[in-house]
N, C-alpha and C positions, 0 to 999 in steps of 0.2 A: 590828217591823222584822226581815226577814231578816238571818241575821250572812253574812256573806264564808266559803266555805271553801275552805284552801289543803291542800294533799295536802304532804309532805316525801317526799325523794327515795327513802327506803327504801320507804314506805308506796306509791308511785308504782310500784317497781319490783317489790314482791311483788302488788300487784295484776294489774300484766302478765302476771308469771310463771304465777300461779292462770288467768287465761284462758287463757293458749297450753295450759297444763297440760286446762285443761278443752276445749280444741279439739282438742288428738293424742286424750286417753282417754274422751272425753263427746262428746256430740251435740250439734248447735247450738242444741237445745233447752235444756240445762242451763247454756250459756254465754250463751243469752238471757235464762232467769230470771235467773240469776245479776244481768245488766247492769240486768234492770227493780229487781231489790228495790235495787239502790245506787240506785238514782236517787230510791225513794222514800223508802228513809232519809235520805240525804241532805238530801231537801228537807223530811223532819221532821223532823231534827238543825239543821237551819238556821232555819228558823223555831220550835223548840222544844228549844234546843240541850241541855236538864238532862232530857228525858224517857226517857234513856235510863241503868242503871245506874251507881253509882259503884263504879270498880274496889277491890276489897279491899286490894291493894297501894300503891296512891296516889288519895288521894279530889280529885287534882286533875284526875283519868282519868275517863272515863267508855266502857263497853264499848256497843257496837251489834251484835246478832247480826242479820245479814243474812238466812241460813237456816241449818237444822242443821247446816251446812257450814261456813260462814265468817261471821266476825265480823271487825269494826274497832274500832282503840282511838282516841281523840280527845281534845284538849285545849280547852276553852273560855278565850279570854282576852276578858273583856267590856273591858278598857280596851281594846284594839286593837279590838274588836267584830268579831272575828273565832275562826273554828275550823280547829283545825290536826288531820287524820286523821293518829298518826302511825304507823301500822301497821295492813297489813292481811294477817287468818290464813285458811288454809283450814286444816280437820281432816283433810281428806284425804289431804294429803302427809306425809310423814314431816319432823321440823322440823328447820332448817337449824342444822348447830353448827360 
């Protein structure tokens, strides 16, 4: 059974970010793979929500590299049977402090 996945507001708004960022300095080419590979991790995160590494810092994390570029962190909770992304990175940019 597929789990449910919710996106939180931060992980929502640095995803936006990383595309407009990829539609001013990239081509609608690299903001289309970009959009295909989420959609198929997603739907292997969600039907196979542990296939992807445990973060070294919290093994309740689990990391998903999208492409060399960007990756997402994620939380599985099986009692709710759902999955929470709660961050998504590009290597591209310089990181926000």
């Amino acid at each position: 059974m597929a789990l449910v996945i919710s996106w939180t507001d931060e992980s929502d708004l640095r995803y936006a970010n990383i595309v407009t960022y990829l539609e001013i300095n990239w081509t609608d080419t690299e903001t289309y793979s970009l959009e295909s590979r989420l959609v198929k991790a997603l739907a292997l995160i969600s039907e196979n929500p542990y296939v992807y590494a445990i973060s070294v810092l919290n093994t309740r994390i689990r990391k998903a590299n999208i492409d060399v570029n960007n990756f997402l962190l994620y939380r599985v909770d099986e009692d709710k049977e759902d999955i929470k992304i709660l961050t998504f990175c590009s290597t591209r940019q310089q990181p926000l402090h």
